[in-house]
Each structure stands twice: as structure tokens, then as C-alpha cells.
PAZAPA-4460 file (N, C-alpha, C; in steps of 0.05 Angstrom, whole numbers, plus 32768, in hexadecimal, padded with zeros to 4 digits):
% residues 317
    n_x    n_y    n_z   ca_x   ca_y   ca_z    c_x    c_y    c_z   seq   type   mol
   8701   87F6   8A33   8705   87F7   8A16   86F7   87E0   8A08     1      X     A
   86FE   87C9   8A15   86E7   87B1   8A07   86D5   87B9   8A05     2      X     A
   86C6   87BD   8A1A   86AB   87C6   8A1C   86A3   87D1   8A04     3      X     A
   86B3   87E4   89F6   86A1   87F5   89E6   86A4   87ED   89C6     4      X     A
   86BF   87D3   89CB   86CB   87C6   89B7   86AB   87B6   89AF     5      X     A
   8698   87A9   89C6   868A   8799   89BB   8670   87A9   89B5     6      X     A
   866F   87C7   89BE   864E   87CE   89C0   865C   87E8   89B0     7      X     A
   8659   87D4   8996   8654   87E3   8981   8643   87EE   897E     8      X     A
   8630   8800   8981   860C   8807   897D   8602   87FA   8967     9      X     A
   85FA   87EC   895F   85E5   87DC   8949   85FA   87C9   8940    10      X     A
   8608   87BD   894D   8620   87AD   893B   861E   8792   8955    11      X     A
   860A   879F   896B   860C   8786   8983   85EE   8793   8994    12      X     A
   85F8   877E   89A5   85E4   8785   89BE   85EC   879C   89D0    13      X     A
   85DA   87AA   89D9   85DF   87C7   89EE   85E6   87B8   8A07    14      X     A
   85FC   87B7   8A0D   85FF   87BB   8A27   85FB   87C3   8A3B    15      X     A
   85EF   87D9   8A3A   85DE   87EE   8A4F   85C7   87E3   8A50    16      X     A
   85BC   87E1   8A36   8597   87E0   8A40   8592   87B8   8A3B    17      X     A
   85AD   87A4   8A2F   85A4   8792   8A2C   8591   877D   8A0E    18      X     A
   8587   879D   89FC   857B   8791   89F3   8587   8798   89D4    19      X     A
   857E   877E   89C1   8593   8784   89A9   8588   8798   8997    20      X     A
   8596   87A4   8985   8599   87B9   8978   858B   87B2   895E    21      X     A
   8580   87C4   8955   8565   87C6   893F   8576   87BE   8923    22      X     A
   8566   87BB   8910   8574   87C1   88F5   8579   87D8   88EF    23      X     A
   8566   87E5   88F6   856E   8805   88EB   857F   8812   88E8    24      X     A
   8588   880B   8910   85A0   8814   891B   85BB   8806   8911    25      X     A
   85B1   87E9   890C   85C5   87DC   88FF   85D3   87E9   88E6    26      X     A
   85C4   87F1   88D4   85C6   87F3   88B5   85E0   881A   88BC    27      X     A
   85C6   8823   88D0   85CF   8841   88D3   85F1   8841   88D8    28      X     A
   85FB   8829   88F0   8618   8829   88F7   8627   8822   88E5    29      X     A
   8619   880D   88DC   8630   8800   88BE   8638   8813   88B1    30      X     A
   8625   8826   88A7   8626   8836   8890   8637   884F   889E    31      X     A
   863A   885A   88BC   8645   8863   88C3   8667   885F   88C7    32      X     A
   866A   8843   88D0   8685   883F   88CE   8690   883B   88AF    33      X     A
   867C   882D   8899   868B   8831   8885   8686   884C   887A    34      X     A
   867D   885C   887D   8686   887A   8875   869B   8884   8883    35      X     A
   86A7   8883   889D   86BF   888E   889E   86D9   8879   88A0    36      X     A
   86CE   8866   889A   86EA   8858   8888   86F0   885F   8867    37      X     A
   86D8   8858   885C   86DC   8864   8847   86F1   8889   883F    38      X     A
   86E1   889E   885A   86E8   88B6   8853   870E   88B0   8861    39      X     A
   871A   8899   8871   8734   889F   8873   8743   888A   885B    40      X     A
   873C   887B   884E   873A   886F   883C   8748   8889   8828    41      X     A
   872B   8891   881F   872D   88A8   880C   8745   88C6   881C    42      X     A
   874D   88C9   8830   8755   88DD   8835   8779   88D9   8843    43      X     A
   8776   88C6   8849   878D   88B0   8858   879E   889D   8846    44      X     A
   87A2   88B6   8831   87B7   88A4   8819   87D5   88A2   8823    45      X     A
   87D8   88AA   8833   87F4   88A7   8849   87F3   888B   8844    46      X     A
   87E6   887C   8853   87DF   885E   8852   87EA   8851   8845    47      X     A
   87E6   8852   882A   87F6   884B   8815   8814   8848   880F    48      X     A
   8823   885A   881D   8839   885A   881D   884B   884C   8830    49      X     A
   8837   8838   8845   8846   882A   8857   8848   8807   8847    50      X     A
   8836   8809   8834   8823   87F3   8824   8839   87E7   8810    51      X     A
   8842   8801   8801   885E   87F8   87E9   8874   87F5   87F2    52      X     A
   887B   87FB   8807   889B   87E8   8811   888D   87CB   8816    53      X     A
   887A   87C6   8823   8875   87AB   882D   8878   879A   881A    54      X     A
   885E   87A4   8806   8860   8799   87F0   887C   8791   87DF    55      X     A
   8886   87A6   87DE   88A8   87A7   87C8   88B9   8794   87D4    56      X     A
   88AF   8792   87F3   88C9   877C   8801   88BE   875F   8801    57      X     A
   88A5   8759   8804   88A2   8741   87FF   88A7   8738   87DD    58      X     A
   88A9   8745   87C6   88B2   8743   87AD   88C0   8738   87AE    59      X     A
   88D6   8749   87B3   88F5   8747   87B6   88FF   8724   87C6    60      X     A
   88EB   872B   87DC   88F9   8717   87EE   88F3   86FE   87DD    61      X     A
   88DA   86F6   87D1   88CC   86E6   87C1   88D8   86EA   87AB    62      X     A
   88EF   86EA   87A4   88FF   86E8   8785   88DF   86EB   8773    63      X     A
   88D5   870F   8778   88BB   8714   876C   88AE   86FA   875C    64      X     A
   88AE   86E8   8762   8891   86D6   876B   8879   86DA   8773    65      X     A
   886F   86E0   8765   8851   86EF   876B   883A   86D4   8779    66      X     A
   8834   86DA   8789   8818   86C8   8794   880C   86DC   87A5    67      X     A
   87F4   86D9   879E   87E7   86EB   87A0   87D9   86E5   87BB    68      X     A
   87D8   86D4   87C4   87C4   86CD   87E4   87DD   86E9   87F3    69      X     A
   87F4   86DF   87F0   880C   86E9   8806   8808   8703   87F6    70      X     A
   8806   870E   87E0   8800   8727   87DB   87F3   8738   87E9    71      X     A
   87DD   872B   87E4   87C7   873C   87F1   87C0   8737   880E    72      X     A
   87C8   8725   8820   87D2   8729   8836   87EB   873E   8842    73      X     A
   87F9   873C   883A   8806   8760   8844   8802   8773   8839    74      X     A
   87F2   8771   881F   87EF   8792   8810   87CC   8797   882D    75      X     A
   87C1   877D   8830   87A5   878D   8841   87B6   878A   885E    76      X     A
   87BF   877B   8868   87C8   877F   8885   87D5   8799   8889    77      X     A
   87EA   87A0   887B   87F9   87B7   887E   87E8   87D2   8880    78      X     A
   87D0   87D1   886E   87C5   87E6   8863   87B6   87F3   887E    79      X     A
   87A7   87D7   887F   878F   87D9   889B   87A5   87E5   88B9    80      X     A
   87BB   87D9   88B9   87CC   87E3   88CA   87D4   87FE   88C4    81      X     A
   87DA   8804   88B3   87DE   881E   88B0   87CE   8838   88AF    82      X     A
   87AD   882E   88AA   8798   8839   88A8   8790   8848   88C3    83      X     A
   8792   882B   88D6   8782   8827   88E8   8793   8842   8903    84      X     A
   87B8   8849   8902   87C9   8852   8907   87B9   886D   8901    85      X     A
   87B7   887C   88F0   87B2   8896   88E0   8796   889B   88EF    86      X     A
   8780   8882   88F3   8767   888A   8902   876C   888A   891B    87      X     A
   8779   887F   8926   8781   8883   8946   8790   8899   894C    88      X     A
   87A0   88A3   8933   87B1   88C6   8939   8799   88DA   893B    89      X     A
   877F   88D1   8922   8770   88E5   8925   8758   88E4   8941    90      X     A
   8752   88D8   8951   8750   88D5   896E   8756   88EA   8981    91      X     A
   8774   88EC   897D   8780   88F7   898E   878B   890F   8980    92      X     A
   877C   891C   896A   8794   8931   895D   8777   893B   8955    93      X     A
   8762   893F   8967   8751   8955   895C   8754   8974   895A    94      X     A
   8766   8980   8975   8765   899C   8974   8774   89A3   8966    95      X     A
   878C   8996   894E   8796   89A4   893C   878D   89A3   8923    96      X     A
   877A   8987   891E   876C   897F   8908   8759   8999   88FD    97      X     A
   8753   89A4   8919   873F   89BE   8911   8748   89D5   8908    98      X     A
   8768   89D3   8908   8772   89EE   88FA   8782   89DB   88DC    99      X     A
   8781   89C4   88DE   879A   89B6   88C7   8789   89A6   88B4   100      X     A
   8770   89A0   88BF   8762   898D   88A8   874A   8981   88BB   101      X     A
   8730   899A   88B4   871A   899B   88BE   870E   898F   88AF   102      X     A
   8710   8986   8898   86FC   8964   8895   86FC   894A   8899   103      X     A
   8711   8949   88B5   8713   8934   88B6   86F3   892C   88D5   104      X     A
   86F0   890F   88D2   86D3   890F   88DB   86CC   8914   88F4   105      X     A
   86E2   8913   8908   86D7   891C   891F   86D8   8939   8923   106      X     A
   86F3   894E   8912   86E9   896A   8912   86C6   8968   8906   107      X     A
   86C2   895D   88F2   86B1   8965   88E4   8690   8956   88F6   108      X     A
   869C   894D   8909   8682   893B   8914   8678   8926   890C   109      X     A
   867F   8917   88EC   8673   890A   88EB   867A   88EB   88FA   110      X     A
   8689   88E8   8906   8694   88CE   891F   869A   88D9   893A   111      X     A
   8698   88C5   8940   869D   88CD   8963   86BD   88BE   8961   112      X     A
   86C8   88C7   8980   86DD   88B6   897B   86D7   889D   8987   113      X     A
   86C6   8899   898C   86C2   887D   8993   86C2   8869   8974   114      X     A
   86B0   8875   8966   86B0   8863   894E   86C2   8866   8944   115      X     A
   86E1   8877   893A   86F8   8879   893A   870B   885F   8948   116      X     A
   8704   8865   8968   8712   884D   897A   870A   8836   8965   117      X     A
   86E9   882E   896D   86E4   8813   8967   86F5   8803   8946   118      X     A
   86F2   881A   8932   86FB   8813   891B   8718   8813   8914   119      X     A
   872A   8821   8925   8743   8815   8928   874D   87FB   893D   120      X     A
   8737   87F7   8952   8744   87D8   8955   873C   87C3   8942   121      X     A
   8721   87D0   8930   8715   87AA   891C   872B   87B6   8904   122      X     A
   8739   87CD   88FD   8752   87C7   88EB   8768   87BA   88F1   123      X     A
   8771   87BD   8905   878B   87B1   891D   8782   8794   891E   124      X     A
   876C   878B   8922   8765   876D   8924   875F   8762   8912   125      X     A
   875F   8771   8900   8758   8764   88DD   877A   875D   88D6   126      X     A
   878C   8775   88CF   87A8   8779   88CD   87AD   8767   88D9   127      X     A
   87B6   8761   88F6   87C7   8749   8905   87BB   8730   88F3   128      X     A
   87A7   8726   88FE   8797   8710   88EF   879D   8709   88E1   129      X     A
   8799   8715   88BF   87A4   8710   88A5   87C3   870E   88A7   130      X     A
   87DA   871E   88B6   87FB   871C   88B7   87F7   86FA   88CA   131      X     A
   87E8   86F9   88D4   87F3   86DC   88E4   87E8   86C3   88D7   132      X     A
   87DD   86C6   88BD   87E1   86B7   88AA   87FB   86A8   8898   133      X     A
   880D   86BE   8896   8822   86B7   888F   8835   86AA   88AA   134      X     A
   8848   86BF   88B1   8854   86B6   88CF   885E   86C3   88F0   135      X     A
   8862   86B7   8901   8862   86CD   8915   8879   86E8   8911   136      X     A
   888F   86E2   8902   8899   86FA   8902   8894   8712   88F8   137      X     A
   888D   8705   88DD   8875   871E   88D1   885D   8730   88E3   138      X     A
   884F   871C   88ED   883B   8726   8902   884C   873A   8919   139      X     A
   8860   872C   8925   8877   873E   8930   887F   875B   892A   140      X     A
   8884   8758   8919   888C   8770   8901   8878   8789   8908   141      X     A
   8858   877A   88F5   8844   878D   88F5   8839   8798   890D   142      X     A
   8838   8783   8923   882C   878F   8939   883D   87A2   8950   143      X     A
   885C   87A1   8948   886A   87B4   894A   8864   87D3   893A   144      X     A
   885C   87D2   8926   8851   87E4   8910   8837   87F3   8924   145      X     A
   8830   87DD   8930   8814   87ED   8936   8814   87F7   8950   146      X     A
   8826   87E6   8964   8829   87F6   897C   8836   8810   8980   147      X     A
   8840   880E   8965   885A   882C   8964   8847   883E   8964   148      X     A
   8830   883A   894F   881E   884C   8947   880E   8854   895D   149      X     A
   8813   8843   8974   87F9   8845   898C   880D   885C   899A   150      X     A
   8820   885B   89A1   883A   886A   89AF   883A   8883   89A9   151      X     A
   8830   8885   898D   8836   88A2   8977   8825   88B2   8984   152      X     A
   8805   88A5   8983   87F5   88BE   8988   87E8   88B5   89A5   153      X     A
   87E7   88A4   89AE   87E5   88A3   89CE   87DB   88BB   89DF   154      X     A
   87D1   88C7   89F1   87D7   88DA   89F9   87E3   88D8   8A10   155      X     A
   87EE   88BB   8A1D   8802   88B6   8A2F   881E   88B2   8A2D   156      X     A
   8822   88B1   8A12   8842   88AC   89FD   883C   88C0   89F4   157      X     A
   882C   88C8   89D7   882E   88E5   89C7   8843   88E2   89B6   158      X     A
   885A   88D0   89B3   8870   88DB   89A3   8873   88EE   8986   159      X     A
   8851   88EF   8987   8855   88FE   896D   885C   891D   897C   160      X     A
   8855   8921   898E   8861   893B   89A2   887A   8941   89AF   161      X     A
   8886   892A   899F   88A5   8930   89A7   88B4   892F   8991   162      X     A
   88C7   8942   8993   88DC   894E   897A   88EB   8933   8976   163      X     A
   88ED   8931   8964   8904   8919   8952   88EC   88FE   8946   164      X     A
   88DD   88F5   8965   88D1   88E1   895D   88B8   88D9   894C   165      X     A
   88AB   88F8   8949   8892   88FA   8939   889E   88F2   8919   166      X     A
   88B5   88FF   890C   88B9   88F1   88F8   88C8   88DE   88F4   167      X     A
   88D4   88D3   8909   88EA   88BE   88FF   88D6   88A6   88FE   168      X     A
   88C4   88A4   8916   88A6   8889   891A   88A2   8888   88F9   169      X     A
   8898   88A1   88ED   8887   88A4   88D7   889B   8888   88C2   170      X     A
   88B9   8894   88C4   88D1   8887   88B5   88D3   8872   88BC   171      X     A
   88CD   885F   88D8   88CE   884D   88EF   88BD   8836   88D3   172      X     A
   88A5   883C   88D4   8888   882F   88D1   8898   8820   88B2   173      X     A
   88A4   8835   88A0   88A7   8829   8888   88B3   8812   888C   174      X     A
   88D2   881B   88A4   88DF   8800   88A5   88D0   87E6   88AA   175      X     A
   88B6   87E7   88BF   88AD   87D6   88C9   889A   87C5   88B0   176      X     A
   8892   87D7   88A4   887B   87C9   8894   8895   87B9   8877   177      X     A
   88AC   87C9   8872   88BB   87B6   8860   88C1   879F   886D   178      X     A
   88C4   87A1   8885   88D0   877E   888E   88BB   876D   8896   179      X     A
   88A2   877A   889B   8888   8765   889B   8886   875D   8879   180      X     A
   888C   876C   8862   8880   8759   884F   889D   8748   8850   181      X     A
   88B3   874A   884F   88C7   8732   8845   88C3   871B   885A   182      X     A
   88BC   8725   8875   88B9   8712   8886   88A7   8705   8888   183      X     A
   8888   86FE   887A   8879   86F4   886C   887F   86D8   885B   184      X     A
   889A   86E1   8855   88A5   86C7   8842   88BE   86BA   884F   185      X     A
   88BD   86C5   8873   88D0   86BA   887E   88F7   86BB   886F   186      X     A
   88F7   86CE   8869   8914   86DE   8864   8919   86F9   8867   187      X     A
   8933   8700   886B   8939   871E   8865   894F   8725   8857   188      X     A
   8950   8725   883D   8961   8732   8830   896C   874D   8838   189      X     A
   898C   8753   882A   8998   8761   8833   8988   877D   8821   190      X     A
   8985   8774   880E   897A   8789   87FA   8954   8793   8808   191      X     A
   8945   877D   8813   8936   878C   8823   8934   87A9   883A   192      X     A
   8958   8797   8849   8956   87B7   8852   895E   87CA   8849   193      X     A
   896C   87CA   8834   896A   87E2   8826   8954   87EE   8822   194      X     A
   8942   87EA   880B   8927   87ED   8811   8919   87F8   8829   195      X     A
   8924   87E6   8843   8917   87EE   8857   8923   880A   8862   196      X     A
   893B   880B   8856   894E   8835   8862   8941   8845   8859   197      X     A
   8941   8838   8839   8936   884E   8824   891C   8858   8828   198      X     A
   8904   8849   8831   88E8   8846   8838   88E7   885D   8852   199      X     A
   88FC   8855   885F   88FB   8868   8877   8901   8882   886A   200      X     A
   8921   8884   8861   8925   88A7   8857   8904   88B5   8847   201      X     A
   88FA   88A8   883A   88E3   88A7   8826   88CB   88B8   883E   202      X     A
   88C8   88A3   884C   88B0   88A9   8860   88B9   88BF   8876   203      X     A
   88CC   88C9   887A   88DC   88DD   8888   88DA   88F0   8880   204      X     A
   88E4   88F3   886A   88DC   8913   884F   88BE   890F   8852   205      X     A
   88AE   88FD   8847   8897   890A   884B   887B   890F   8867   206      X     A
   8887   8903   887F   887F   8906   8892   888E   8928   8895   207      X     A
   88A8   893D   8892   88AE   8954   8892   88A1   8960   8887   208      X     A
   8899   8957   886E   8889   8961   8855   8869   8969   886E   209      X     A
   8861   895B   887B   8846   895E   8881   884C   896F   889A   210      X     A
   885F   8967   88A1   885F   8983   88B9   8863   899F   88AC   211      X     A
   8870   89AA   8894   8871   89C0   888A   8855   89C3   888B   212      X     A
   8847   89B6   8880   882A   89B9   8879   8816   89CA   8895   213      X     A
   8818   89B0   88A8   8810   89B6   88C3   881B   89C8   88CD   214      X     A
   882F   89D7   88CA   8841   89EA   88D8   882A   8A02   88F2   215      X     A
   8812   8A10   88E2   8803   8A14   88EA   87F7   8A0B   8908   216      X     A
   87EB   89F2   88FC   87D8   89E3   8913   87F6   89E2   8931   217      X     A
   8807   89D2   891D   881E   89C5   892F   8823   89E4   8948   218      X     A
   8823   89F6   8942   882E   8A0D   894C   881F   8A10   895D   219      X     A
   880B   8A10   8957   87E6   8A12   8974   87EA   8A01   8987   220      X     A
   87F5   89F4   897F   87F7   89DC   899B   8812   89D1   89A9   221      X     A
   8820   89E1   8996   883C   89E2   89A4   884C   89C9   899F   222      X     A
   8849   89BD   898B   8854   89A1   897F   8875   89AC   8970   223      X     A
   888A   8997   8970   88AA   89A2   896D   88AB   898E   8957   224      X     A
   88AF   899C   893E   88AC   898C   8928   88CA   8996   8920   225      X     A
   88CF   898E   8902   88EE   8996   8902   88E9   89B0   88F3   226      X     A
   88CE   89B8   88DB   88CB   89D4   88D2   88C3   89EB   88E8   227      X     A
   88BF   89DD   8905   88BD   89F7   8920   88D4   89FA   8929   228      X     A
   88E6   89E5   892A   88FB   89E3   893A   890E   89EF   892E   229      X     A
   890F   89E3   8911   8936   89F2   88FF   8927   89FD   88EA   230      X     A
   8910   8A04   88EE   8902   8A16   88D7   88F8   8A05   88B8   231      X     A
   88E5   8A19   88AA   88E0   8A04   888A   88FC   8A0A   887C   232      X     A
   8905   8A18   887C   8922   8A16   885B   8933   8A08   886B   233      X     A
   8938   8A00   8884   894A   89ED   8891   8941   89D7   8889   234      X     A
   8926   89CE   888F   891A   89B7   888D   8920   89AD   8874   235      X     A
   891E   89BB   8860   891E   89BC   8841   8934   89AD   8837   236      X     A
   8951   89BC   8841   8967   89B4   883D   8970   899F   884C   237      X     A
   8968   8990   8861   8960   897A   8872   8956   8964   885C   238      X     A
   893C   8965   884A   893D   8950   8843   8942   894D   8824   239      X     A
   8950   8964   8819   895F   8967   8805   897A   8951   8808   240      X     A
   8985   8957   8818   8998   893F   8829   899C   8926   882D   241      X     A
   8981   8921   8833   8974   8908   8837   8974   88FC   881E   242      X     A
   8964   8901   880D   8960   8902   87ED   8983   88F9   87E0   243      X     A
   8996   890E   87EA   89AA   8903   87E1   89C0   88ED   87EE   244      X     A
   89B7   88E2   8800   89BE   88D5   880F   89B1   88B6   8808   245      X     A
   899E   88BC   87FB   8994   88A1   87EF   89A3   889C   87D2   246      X     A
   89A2   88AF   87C3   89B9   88AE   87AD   89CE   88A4   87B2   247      X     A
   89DA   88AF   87BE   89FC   88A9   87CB   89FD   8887   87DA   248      X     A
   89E8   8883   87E4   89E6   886B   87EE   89E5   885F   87DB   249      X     A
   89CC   8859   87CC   89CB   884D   87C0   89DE   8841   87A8   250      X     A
   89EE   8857   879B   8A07   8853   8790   8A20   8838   8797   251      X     A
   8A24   884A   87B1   8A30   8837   87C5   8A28   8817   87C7   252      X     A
   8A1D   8818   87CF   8A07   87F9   87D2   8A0B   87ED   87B9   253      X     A
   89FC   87F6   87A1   89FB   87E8   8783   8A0E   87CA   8782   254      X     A
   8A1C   87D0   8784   8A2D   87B8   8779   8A26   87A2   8799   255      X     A
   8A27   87A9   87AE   8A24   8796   87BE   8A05   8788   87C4   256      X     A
   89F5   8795   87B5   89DA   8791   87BA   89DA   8781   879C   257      X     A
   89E7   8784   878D   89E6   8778   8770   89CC   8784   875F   258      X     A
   89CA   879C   8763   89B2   87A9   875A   89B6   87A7   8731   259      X     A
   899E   87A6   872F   899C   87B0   8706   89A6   87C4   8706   260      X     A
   89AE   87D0   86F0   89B8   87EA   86E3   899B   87FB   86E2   261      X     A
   898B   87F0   86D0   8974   87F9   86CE   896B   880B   86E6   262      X     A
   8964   87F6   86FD   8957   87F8   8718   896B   881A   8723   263      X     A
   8982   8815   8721   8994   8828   8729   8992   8845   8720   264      X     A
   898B   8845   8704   8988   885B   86FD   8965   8864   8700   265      X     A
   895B   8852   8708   8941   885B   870A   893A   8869   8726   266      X     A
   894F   885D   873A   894B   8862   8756   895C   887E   8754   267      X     A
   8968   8889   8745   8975   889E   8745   8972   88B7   873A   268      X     A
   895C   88AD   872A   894C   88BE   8719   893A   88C8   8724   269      X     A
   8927   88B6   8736   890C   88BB   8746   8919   88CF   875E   270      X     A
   8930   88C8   876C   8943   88D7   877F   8942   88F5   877E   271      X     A
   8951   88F2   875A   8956   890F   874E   893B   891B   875A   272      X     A
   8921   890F   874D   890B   891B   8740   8904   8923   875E   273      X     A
   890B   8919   8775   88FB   8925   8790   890F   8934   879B   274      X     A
   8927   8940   8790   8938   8954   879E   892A   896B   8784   275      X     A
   8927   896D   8772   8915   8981   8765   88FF   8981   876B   276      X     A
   88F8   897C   8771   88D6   8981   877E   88D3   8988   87A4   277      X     A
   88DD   8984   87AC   88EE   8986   87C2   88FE   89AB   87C3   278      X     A
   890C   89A6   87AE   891D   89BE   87AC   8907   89D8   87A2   279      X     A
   88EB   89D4   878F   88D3   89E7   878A   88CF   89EE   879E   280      X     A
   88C6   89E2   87AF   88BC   89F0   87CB   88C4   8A06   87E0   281      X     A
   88DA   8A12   87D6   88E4   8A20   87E6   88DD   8A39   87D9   282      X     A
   88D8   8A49   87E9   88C4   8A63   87DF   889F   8A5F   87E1   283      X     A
   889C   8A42   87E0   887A   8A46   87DD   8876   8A2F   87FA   284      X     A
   8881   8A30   8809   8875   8A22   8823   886A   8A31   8835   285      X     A
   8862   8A49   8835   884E   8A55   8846   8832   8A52   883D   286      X     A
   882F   8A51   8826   8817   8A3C   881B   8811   8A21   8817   287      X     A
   87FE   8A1F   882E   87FA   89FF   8832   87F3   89EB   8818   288      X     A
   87DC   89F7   880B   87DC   89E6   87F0   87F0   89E5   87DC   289      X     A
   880F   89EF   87DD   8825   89EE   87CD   8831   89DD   87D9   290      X     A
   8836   89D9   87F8   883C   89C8   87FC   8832   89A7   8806   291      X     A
   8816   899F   8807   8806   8985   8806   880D   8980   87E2   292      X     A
   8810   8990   87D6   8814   8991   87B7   8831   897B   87B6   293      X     A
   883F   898C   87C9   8855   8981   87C0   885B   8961   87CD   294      X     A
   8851   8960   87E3   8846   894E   87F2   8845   8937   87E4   295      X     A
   882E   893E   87CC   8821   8926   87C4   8832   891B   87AA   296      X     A
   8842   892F   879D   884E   8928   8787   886B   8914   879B   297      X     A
   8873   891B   87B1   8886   890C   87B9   887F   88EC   87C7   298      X     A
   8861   88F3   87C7   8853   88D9   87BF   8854   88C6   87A9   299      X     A
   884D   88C7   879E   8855   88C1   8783   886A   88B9   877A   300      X     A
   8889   88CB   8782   889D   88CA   877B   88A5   88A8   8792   301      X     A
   88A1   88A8   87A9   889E   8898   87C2   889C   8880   87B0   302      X     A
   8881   887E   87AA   8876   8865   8798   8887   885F   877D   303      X     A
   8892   8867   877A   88A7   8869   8762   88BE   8861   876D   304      X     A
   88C8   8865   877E   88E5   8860   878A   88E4   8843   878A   305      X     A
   88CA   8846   87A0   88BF   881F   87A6   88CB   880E   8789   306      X     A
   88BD   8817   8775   88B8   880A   875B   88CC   8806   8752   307      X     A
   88E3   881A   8758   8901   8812   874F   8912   8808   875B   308      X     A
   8909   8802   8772   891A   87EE   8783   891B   87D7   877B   309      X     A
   88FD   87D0   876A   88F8   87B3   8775   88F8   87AD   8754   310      X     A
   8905   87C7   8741   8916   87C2   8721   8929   87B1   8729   311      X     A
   893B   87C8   873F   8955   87BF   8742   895B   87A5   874C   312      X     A
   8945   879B   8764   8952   8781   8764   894B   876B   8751   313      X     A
   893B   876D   873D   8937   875F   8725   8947   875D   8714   314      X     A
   8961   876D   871A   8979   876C   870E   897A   8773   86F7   315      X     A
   896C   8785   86EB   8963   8788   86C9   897D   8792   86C6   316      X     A
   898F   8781   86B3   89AA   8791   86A0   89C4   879B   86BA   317      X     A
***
């Protein structure tokens, strides 16, 4: 694996023949690896959603104190970690990619998985790097984050091939990436882990959300998701549940977390807004683009929850 870590084609010397690599070839690889970073960049907005708990908990933990070096150290460590996770699934998840999402670059040819491999270890070594700026637990945290992700799609682990753990990991990662940002500032608030449940229920619904989607591919290869296993209107009412289970929690908690009023009704509102949107889908999930539709609006709603958490512990009113 080193080996191929260092013989990059135009990024080093050839190992085989000894002799160093041209500009041409140089310019050609660059422009190759940043085109399919760029295209998971642009396609790999998942990513994002491991990025706003981190962020929301180092706030929090930081009596929102903004400095921006520690900012932008776990908004890019997390990211590249989380990036780098999604290119190493696509590695190992070509023969369903070709029935679930044939533009991605190795269906489509334009990477090998080698240049895949290579560009998820210089994200992994970028991510650690920048987290061990701040402190070892943080670094702890994340590189827990990333070995889970190695476990997921492995083809010696696979857990994404085993029933329960393909989405709970997905729910796993949020926890991990909320306690790398508070742990950044060397604390853990009680109100972080909240954040860190909520992040998980959040990333749970929508890791289900993407197996409805995949249901197809998933079925060709014989993968036990929970819409193969207890069916899509089970699944449905599954994280309808979930949804209200963060309500009900959250209620609960309020006074012991010393949350704002504000924050409260905002986290309950965004709640509402993803058990209706959630609740549309039933009747139009045999169509895949109704459901990535819905997907993406519970994206959104995701990033919104974030935003009201981190009302609530600002204590507004």
C-alpha cells in the first residue's frame, strides 16, 4: 500500500523504471486528482452533515466564542475525514454504484481505484494533522471517526453488509465528529451530548432515507437494510418515531440542559417540519427522485436542527 501511497504517477519518481516523472505527466495527475475531488466535493454533500455537529459543539463548548484558527480546524479536519470515508465506500461499492449512481468516477471510468485509494489516505493525513493541532483527544475522537469508516466498507469487515450496523455507523460518525469539535477545547458539556443523540437520530433517518433510495441496487447484491428487511412504510414509521422521540426528549431535558425558550421552540418546529416531510413520502417511494428529493430537504431541515441547538444553548429568553 505504501508503495503506491508514494508513486503517485507524475506526483514522484517511478518506481518501476526509476526515472522522475515529466511535467506533462505532472500537470495531467494533478488535474486528475483535483477533478475527482472536486466531482465528490460537488456530489458528496453527505459530508457536510458530519461538519455541523462538530462545528455546533465546539460553539457551545466555547461559550460560542468564535476564533477562527479552531474554527476552521474542525470545520476542514472533519470534512476531509468525512470526505475521504464516502471515497473509500466508493472503492469498494462499484457493482451497486452501477445500478444506484453511475456517475460516480470509477463507474464512469474517469479514476481508477487506485487514485481513489491514494486520495483518501492524503485526506486522512491532512484531517489527523490539522485535529492534532488542537489536542490528543480530539485527534482520538476523529481518528476513531475514520477507522469506523475503514470497518464500514472494508471488504474484510463490510459492516455496511450487515443489518443494524450500516445505519447505526452512519448515526455512530455524528456522535464522533460532535465530541471531536468540543474536545478541541478540551471539555464536554452535558448539553454537547445532547447534540451528540440528536446528531445521531438526525444521521439515522437520513442514512434510511438513502437506503429507500438504493433499495434497488441494495437488492442486486443482497445487502439487509431496514427498507429490505421490515419493508419502506415500516421504515417510514420507524423514523417518524425517531423524529418524535427527539421532541419528547428534548422537552424532557429543557429545564436540565437550561436551554432558551427560543432555541426550544425552534428545535421543535424544525422536528415538526421533518415528521411532515417524512410523513409526504409515503405513497411516492417507489420513485427514486421523490425520494433523494426528500432526502435533501431533510438535509436542510438536519442543518437547521444544528442551528437550533446551538439558539438553545445561547439561552435566548
Amino acid at each position: 500500500m505504501f508503495r503506491h501511497i508514494f508513486r503517485i504517477r507524475g506526483l514522484s519518481t517511478d518506481f518501476e523504471t526509476g526515472q522522475p516523472m515529466s511535467v506533462a505527466n505532472l500537470r495531467s495527475e494533478v488535474k486528475t486528482y483535483l477533478a475527482v475531488l472536486y466531482h465528490f466535493a460537488k456530489n458528496r454533500t453527505q459530508a457536510y452533515m458530519y461538519v455541523s455537529p462538530a462545528i455546533i459543539s465546539l460553539l457551545i463548548a466555547s461559550d460560542v466564542k468564535i476564533e477562527l484558527f479552531g474554527l476552521a480546524v474542525v470545520a476542514l479536519a472533519t470534512y476531509f475525514a468525512s470526505l475521504s470515508t464516502y471515497i473509500y465506500n466508493d472503492v469498494y461499492d462499484v457493482k451497486i454504484d452501477k445500478t444506484n449512481s453511475t456517475n460516480r468516477p470509477l463507474v464512469s471510468r474517469k479514476a481508477t481505484g487506485k487514485n481513489l485509494l491514494i486520495l483518501t489516505t492524503i485526506l486522512d493525513l491532512a484531517s489527523v494533522t490539522l485535529i492534532l493541532t488542537t489536542n490528543i483527544f480530539a485527534a482520538l475522537s476523529l481518528v476513531t471517526f475514520i477507522f469506523l469508516g475503514i470497518l464500514y466498507s472494508h471488504p474484510k469487515t463490510s459492516l455496511k453488509d450487515k443489518f443494524l450496523f450500516k445505519t447505526i455507523i452512519a448515526g455512530t460518525g455524528a456522535i464522533l465528529t460532535s465530541l471531536t469539535g468540543s474536545l478541541t477545547v478540551g471539555i464536554l458539556p452535558v448539553y454537547v451530548i445532547y447534540v451528540a443523540l440528536v446528531s445521531f437520530a438526525s444521521l439515522f433517518i437520513l442514512g434510511s432515507l438513502g437506503d429507500i433510495g438504493d433499495l434497488r441496487g441494495d437488492m442486486e447484491v443482497k445487502r439487509r437494510t431496514f427498507p429490505i428487511v421490515i419493508g419502506v412504510q415500516s421504515t417510514i414509521v420507524m423514523l417518524l418515531l425517531i423524529v418524535l422521540v427527539i421532541i419528547l426528549g428534548t422537552v424532557l431535558v429543557y429545564e436540565v440542559l437550561n436551554m432558551g425558550l427560543v432555541g426550544l421552540f425552534l428545535i421543535l418546529g424544525v422536528s415538526a417540519s421533518m415528521m411532515v416531510v417524512l410523513k409526504s413520502l409515503n405513497g411516492n417511494f417507489s420513485e427514486r427522485n421523490s425520494v433523494m428529493k426528500t432526502r435533501y430537504k431533510m438535509r436542510t431541515l438536519h442543518l437547521l436542527l444544528q442551528f437550533s441547538m446551538l439558539i438553545g444553548a445561547m439561552q435566548i429568553f
